[in-house]
C-alpha positions as CSV (number, residue, x, y, z in Angstrom):
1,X,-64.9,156.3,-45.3
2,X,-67.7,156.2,-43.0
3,X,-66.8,153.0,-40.8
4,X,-70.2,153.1,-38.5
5,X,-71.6,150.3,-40.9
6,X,-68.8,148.1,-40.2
7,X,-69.1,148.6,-36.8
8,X,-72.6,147.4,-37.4
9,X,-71.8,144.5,-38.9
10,X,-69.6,143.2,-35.9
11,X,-72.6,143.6,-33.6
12,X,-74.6,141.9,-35.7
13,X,-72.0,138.9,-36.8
14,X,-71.7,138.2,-32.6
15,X,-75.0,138.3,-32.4
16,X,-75.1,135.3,-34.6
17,X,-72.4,133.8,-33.2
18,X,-74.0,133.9,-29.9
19,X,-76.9,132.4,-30.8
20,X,-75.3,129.6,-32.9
21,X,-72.9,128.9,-29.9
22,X,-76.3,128.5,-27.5
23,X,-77.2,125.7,-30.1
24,X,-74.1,124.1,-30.0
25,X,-73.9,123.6,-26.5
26,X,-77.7,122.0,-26.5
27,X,-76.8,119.7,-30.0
28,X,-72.6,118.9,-28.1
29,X,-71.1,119.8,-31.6
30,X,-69.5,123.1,-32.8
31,X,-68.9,121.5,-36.5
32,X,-72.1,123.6,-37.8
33,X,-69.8,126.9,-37.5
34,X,-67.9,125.8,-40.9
35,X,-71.4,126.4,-42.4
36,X,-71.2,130.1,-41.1
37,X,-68.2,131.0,-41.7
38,X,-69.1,132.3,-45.6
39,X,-72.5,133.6,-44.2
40,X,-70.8,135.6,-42.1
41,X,-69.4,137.6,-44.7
42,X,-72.5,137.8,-46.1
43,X,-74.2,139.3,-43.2
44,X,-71.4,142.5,-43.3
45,X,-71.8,142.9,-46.8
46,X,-75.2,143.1,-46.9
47,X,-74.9,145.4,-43.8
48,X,-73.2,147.2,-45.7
49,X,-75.7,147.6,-49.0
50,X,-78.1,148.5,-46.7
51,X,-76.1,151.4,-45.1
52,X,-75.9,152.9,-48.9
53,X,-78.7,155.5,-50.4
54,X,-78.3,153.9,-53.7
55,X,-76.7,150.8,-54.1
56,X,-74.3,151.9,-57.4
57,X,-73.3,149.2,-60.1
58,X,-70.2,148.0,-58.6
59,X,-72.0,147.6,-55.1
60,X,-74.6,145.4,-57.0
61,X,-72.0,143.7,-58.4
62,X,-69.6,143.1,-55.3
63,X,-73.0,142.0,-53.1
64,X,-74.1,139.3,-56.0
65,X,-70.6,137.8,-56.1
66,X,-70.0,137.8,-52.1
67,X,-74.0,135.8,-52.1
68,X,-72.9,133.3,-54.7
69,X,-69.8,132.3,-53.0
70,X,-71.0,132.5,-50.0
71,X,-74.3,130.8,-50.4
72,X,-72.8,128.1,-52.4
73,X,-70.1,127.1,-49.7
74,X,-72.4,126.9,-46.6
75,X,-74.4,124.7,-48.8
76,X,-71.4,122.6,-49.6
77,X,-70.4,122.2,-46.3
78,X,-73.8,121.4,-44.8
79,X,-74.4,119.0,-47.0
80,X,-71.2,117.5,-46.7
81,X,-71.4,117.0,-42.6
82,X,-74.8,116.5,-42.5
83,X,-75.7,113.4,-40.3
84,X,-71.6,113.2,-39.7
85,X,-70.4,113.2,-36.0
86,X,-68.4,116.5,-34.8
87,X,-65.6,117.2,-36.7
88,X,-62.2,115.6,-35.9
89,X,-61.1,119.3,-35.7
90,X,-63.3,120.0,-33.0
91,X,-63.0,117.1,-31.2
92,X,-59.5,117.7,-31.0
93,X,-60.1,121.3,-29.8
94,X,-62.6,120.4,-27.3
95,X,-60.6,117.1,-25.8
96,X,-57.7,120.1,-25.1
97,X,-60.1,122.7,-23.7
98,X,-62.0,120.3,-21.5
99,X,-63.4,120.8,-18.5
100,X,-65.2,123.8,-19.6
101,X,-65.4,123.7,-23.5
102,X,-68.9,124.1,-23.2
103,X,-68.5,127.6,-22.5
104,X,-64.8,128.3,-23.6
105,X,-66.3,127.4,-27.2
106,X,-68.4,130.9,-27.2
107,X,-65.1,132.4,-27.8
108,X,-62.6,129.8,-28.9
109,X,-64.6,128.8,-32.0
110,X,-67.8,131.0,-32.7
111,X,-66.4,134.4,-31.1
112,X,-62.7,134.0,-32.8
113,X,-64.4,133.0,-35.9
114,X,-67.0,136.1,-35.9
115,X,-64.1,138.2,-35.6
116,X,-61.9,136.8,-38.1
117,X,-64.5,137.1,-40.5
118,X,-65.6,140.8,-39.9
119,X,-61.8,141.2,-40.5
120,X,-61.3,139.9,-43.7
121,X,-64.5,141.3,-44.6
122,X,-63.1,144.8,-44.6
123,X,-62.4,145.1,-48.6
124,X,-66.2,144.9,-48.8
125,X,-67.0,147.9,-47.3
126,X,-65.9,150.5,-49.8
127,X,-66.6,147.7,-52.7
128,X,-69.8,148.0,-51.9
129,X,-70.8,151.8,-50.7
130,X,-67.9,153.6,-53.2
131,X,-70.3,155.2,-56.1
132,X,-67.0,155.8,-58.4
133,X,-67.4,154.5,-61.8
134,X,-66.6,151.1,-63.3
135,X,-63.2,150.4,-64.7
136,X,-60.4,148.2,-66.0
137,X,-59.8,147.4,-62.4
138,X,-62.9,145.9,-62.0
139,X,-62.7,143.7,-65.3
140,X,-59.7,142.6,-63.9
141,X,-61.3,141.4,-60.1
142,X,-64.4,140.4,-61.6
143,X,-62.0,137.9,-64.3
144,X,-60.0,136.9,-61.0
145,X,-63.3,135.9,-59.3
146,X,-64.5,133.6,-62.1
147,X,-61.0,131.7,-61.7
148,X,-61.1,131.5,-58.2
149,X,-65.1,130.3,-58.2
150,X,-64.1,127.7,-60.9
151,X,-60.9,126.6,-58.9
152,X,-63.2,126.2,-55.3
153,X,-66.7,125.0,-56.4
154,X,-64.5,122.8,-59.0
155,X,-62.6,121.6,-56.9
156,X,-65.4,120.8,-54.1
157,X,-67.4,118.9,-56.8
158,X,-64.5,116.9,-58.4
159,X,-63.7,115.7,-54.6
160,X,-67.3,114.9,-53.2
161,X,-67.3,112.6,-57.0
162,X,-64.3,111.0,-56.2
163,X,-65.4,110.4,-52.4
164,X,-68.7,109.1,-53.3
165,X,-66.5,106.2,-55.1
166,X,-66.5,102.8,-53.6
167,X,-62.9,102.8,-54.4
168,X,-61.8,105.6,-52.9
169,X,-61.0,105.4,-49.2
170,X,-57.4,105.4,-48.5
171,X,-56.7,107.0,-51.8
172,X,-55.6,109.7,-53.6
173,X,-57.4,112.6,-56.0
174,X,-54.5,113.2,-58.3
175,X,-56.9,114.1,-61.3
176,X,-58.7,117.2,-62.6
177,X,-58.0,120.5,-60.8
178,X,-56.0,118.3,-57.7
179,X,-53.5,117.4,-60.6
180,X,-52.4,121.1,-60.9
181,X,-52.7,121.7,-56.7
182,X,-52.9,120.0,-54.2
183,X,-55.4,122.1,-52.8
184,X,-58.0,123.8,-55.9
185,X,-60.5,124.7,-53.1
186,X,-58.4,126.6,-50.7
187,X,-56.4,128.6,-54.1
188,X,-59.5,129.7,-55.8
189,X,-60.7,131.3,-52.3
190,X,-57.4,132.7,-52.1
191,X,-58.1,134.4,-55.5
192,X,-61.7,135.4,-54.6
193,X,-60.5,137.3,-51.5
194,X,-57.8,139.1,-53.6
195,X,-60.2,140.0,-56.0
196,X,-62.6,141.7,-53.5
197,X,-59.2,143.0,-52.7
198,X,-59.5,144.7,-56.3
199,X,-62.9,146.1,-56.0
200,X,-61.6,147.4,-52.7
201,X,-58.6,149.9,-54.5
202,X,-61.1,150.4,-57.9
203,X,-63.4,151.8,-55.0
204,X,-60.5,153.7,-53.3
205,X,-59.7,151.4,-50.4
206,X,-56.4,150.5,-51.0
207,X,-56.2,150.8,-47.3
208,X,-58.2,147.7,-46.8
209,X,-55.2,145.1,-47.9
210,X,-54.9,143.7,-44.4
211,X,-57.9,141.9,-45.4
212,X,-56.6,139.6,-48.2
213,X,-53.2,138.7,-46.5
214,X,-54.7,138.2,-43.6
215,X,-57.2,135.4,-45.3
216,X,-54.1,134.2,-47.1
217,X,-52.3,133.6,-44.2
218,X,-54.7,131.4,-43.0
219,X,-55.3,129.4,-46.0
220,X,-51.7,128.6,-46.2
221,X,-50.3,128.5,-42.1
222,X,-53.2,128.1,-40.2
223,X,-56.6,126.9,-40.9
224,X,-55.7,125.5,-44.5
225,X,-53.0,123.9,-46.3
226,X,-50.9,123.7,-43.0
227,X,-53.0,121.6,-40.7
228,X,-54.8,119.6,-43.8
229,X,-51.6,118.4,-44.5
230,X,-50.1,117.5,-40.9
231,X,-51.5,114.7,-40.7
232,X,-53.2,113.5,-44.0
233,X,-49.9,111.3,-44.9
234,X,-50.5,109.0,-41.8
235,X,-54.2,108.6,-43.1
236,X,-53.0,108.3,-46.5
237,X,-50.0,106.5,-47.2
238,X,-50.0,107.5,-51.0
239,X,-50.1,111.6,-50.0
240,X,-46.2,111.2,-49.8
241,X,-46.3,110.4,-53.4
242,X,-48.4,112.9,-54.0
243,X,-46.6,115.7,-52.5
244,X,-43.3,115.1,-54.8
245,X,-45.4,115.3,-57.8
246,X,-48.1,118.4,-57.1
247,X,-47.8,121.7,-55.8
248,X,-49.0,122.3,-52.7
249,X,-51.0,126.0,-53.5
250,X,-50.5,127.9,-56.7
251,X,-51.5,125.2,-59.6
252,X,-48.6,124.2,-61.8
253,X,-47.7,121.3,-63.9
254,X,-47.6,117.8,-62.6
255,X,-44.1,116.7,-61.7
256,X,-45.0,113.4,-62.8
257,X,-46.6,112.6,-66.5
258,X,-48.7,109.8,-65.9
259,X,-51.8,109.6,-63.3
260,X,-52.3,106.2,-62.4
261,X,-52.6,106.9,-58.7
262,X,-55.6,108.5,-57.4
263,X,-56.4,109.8,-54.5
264,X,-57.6,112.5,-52.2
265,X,-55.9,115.7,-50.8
């Protein structure tokens, strides 16, 4: 496997970075890198098209799935902080970096991120330049995409409804996909990285599966599920309620028949 495009694409993620750090420092908030983080991948995988004679059917494929996700979530997001002061994430990360975040944020948030990305984007490399031939694997990625797409983008719509509600602060979304999980967004990426996983070994790079376990281990101990819910229950008395009742990742049956609380995760 010829690696020089991913080396390519790590250049060309930092660059990025670099430049949207410069902007954060003039604009005092680092909250717009949450809208790069999907582009990011779709920088490397395009990268990676473009190292590729002829782009064969499964690299088409892989590149139109990676754009869709990732297009649709930095929209999301944007739209979702737009006008909104910096993120209580950052502001928590800045207030413990201080003096100095300024520049410490070049490589606490937009370098580490860069990096973590070009990581995880590893399965995309021989999903997208491997000219083997379709097959059952594929089917079976490509099916595991379309849950994970409905599970995030379903999940994201279902929770910027229920937000938009007058009645919502305080509480609960216990309906919908956040019956089944308490987290629908974070699970369906977890499924859409596993199945670029699976285009990765139908393409012969088995060898890539630091990738998806890596992602996964930030969804659920790092970035995700872990600090969402450290302090969620102080902000929302009724989460307590919720945790007894819902699984925190994979989606299963709600432990309790009726939904009369609602409420947000």
């Amino acid at each position: 496997m010829n690696l020089h495009p991913y080396l390519i694409a790590l250049i060309v993620i930092l660059g990025i970075g670099v430049a949207s750090w410069l902007l954060s420092v003039v604009k005092k908030d680092v909250s717009f890198v949450d809208s790069l983080w999907s582009l990011f991948f779709l920088v490397a995988a395009c990268v990676f098209a473009i190292g590729v004679d002829s782009l064969s059917v499964r690299g088409a494929l892989v590149l139109t799935l990676v754009a869709v996700w990732a297009l649709r979530l930095s929209i999301y997001i944007t739209a979702r902080n737009w006008g909104e002061p910096e993120d209580y994430r950052y502001q928590t990360i800045r207030a413990n970096n201080e003096p100095g975040f300024a520049f410490k944020s070049l490589y606490i948030v937009f370098g580490l991120q860069g990096a973590l990305a070009w990581l995880i984007a590893l399965p995309l490399l021989p999903a997208i330049t491997s000219s083997n031939a379709l097959g059952p694997l594929d089917i079976a990625a490509a099916l595991l995409w379309l849950t994970g797409f409905v599970f995030e983008a379903g999940g994201d719509y279902q929770l910027a409804a229920f937000k938009a509600r007058e009645d919502s602060k305080g509480r609960v979304l216990n309906t919908g996909l956040w019956r089944y999980t308490r987290h629908p967004n974070y699970f369906g990426d977890f499924c859409i990285w596993w199945s670029f996983y699976l285009f990765a070994v139908a393409s012969g790079g088995w060898w890539s599966i630091a990738s998806p376990l890596l992602m996964s281990i930030l969804l659920l101990k790092v970035s995700g599920v872990a600090m969402l819910e450290n302090t969620i229950t102080e902000r929302r008395p009724q989460y307590a309620d919720y945790i007894r009742n819902t699984n925190a990742f994979f989606p299963g049956p709600s432990r309790k028949g009726s939904t009369e609380k609602e409420a947000r995760s």
